[in-house]
C-alpha positions in Angstrom: 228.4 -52.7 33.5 226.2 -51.0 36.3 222.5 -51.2 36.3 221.8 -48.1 34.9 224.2 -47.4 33.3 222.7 -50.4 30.8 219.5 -48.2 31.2 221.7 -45.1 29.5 223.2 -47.3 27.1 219.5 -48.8 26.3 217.9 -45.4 25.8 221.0 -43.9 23.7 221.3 -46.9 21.1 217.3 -46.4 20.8 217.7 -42.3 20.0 220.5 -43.7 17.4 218.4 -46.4 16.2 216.0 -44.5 14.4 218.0 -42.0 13.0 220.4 -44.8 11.8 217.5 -46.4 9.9 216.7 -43.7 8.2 219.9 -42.3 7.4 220.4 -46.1 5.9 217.7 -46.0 4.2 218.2 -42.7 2.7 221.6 -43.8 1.1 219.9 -46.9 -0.4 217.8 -44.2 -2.4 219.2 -42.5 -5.7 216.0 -39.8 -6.2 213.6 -38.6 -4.2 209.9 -40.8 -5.3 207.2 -41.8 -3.4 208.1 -45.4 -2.5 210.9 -43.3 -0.5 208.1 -41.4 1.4 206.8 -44.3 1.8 209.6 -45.9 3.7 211.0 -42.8 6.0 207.0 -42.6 7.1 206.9 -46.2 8.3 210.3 -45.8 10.2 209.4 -43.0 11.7 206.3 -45.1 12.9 208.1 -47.8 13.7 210.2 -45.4 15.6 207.2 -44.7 17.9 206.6 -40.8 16.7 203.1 -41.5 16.0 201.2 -41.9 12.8 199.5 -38.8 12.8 203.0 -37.0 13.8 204.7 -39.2 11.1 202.0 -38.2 8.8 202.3 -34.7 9.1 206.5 -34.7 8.8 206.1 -36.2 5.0 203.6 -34.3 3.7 205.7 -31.2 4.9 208.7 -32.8 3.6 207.1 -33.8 0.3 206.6 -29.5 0.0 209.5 -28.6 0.7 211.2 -31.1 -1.6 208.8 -29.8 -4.0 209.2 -26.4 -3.3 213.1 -26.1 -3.6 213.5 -28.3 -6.3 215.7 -30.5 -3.8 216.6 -34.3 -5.8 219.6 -35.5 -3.5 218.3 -38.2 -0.9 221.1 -37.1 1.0 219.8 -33.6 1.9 216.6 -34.7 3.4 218.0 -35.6 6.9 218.9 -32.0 7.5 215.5 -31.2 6.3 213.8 -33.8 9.1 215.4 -32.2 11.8 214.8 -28.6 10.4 210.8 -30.2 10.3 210.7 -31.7 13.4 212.8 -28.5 15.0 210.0 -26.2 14.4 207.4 -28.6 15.2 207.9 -29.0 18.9 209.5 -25.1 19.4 206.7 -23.3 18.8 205.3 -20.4 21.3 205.4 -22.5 24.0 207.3 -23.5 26.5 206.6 -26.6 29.2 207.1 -24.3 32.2 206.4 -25.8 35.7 206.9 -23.4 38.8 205.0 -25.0 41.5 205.1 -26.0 44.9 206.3 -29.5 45.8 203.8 -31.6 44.3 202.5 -34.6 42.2 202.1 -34.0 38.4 200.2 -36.0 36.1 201.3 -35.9 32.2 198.4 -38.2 30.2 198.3 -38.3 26.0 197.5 -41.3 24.0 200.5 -43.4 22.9 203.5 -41.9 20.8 202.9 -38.3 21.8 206.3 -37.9 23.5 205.3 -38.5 27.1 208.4 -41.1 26.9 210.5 -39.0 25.4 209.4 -35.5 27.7 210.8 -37.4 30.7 214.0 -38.5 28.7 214.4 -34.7 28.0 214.3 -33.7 31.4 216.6 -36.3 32.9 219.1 -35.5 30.3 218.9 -39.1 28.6 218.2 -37.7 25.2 219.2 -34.0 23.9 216.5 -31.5 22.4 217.2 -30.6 19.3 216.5 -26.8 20.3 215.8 -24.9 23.4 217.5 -26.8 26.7 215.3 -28.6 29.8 216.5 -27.4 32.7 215.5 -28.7 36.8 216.0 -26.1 39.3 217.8 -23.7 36.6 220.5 -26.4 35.9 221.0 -27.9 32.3 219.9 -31.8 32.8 222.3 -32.7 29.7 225.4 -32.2 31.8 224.3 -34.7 34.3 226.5 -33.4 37.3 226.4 -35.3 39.8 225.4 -33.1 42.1 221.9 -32.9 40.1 221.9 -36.1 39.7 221.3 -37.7 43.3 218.5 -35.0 43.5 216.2 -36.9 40.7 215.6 -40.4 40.2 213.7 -41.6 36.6 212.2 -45.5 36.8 211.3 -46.4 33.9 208.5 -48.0 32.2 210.5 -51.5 31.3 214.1 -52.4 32.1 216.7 -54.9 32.4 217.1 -56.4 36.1 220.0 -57.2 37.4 220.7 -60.5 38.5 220.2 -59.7 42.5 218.1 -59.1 45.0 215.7 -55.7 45.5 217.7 -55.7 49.3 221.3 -56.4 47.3 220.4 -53.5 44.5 219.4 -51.1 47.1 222.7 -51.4 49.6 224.6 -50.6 46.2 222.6 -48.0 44.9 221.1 -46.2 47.7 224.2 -44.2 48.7 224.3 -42.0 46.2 220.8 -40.8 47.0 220.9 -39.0 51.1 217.5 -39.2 51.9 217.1 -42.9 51.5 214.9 -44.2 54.2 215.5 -48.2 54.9 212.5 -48.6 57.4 210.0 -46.7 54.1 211.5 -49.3 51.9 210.7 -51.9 54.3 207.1 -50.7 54.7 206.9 -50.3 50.4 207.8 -53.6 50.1 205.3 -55.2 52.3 202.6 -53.5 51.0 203.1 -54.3 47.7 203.8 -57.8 49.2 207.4 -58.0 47.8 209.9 -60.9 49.3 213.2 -58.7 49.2 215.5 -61.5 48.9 214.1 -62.9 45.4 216.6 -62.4 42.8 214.9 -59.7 40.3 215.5 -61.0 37.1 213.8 -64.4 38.4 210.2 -62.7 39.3 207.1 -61.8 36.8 207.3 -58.6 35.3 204.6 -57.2 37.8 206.6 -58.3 40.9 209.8 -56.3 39.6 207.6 -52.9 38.7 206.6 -53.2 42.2 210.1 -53.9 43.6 211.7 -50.9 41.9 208.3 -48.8 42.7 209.0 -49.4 46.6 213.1 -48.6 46.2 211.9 -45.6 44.0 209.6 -44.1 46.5 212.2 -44.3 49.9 214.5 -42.4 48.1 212.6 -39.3 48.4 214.6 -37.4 45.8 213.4 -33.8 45.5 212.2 -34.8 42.4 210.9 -38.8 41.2 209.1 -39.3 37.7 208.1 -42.3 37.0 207.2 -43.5 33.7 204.1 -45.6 33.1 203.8 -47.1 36.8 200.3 -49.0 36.6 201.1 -50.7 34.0 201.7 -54.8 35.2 199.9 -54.1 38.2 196.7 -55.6 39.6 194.4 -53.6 41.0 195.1 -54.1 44.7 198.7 -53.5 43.8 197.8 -50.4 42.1 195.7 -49.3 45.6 198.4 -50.1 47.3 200.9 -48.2 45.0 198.2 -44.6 45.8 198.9 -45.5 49.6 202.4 -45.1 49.7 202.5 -41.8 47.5 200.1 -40.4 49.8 202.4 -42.0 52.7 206.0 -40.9 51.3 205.4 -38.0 48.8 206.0 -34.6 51.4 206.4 -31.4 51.3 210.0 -31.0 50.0 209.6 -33.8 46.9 207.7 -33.5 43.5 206.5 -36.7 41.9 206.6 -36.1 38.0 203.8 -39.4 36.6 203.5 -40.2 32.9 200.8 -42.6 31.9 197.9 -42.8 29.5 195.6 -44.7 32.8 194.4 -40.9 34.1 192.3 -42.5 36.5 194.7 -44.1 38.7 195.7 -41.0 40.1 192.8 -39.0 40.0 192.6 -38.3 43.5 196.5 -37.6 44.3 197.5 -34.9 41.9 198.1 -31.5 42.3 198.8 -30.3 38.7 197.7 -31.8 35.3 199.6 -31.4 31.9 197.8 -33.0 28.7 200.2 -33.8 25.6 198.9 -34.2 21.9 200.8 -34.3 18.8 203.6 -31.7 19.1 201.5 -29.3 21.7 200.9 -28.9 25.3 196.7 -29.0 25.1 196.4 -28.2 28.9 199.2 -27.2 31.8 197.2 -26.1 34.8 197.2 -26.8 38.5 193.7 -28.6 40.1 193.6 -25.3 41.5 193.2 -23.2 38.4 191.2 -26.5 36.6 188.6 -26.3 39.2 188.4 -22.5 39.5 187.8 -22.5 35.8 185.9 -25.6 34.9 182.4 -27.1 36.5 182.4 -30.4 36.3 178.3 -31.6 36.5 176.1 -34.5 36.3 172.3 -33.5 34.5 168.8 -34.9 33.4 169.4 -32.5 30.4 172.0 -31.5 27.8 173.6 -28.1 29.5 173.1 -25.2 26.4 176.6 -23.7 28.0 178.6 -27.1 27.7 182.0 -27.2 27.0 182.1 -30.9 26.1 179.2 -34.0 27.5 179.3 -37.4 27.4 175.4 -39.3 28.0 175.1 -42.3 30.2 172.0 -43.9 31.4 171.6 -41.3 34.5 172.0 -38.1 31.6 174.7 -36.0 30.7 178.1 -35.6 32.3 179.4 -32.0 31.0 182.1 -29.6 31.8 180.4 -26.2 32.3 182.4 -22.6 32.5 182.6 -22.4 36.0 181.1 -18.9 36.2 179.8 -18.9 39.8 183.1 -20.0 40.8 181.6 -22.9 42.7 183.7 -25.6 44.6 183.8 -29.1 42.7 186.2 -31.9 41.7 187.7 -31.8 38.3 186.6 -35.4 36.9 190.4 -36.0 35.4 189.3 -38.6 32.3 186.3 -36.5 31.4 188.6 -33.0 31.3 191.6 -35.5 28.9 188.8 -36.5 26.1 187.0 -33.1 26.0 191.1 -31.4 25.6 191.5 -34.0 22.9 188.0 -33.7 21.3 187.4 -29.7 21.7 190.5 -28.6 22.2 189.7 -25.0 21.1 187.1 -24.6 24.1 189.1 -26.2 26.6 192.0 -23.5 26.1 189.5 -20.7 25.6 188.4 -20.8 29.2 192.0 -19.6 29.7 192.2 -17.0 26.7 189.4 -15.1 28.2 
């Protein structure tokens, strides 16, 4: 069995898990009580949803039981997916049209940043609407779409060979492979090639893949969770050869809940809470928006401030339209925290 094909397989038995569980659990049921409630909340926990996201399902599901008078255990899967179905439709749709760029999607753990990337690369299938990359339906994972994406992610199982062996047999489905960028990946992240995979610290096979993943300049790369097992010269390093080897015909797609580690590299920012996109905007528009400020005094216009020992770091309307950096970790707690005035600035 290939590489990644144990990857698909991986990802697909973890989509079944969950909704095996339940639907177990559900037939060792012969009403509808709490201590079932109980149960299909901490699986769907378990299941990495979220609390706050598991929460929400059962008490909707405990009024619509209620409501239609519904005592057949066997009914309430249809009614999970009806739930969860008109939980993540809503108004909006996750819409990117940008140039060539590097996009950073940051939410606390069990929002779906996981499962947004497994959407788009056609590893798991929405239950409505359909994620499409350049107007073609990932699900059907033609080949011809396929050699224009490459997904690493966050943890895996390595094969038993080489970095240099995996990438001779994987690199030809992928044109734009460069051999001498993979060369210079590797020694920057200080990488001996010839070291069998599965024989290395977890840390020294994120970097591995990290360096293969960048020379093959796919249109588009997302990569799930990147900084996580690295040090922090590895992680400098890592920001040196995006700068290096992102250009203008690729789009680097970056999931993580570490917002600071690519501060300074990204062109658009997307922010992900339970079931709803708080923030999709380009620097551009974030900037041209937002004034982000450092002040002896509380601002009476501020968005959102956080007090240090030097005063007050606030985000201020930018009404002047004056040139400034968008400080990325202050803008993610002020979209979790005050949501409502963060997507104002937009509303106006």
């Amino acid at each position: 069995m290939g590489f990644f094909n144990k990857i698909k397989q991986g990802l697909k038995k973890t989509r079944e898990s969950i909704s095996g569980s339940i639907g177990s659990m559900l037939n060792s049921f012969t009403k509808i009580d709490e201590e079932l409630f109980e149960e299909l909340e901490e699986l769907l926990v378990m299941g990495d949803v979220g609390m706050p996201t598991a929460e929400k399902i059962c008490a909707e599901l405990r009024t619509r039981v209620k409501e239609e008078g519904v005592t057949d255990p066997q009914l309430i899967m249809g009614m999970i997916q009806d739930i969860v179905a008109e939980m993540i439709s809503g108004d909006e749709e996750l819409h990117i049209q940008t140039k060539p760029s590097i996009i950073l999607v940051i939410g606390v753990n069990g929002v779906g940043k996981t499962t947004l990337i497994h959407l788009i690369c056609g590893l798991l299938f929405p239950w409505k609407g359909e994620c499409k990359i350049d107007n073609c339906n990932s699900v059907q994972r033609s080949p011809e779409l396929l050699c224009h994406y490459f997904f690493l992610p966050e943890e895996m199982q390595m094969p038993t060979e080489s970095i240099y062996q995996f990438a001779a047999r994987h690199s030809v489905f992928y044109p734009r492979f460069s051999r001498k960028d993979f060369e210079q990946n590797l020694e920057e992240l200080h990488i001996d090639g010839k070291q069998k995979l599965s024989a290395v610290s977890y840390g020294q096979q994120k970097k591995a893949m990290l360096a293969y993943a960048l020379a093959l300049h796919t249109p588009l790369t997302l990569l799930d969770e990147p900084t996580n097992g690295l040090d922090i010269t590895s992680r400098q390093a890592l920001k040196r050869i995006i700068s290096r080897t992102v250009d203008d015909e690729s789009t680097l797609f970056i999931s993580t809940h570490q917002a600071h580690d690519f501060e300074n590299l990204l062109d658009h920012l997307i922010i992900l809470s339970e079931g709803e996109i708080l923030l999709n905007r380009s620097l551009d528009e974030i900037s041209e928006r937002l004034l982000f400020v450092r002040t002896a005094y509380l601002p009476e216009d501020s968005l959102y401030s956080e007090q240090d020992l030097h005063g007050y770091f606030s985000i201020l309307p930018n009404e002047e339209g004056e040139e400034n950096t968008p400080d990325i970790e202050l803008l993610y707690k002020a979209a979790l925290q005050v949501p409502e005035k963060i997507k104002m600035i937009w509303n106006e």
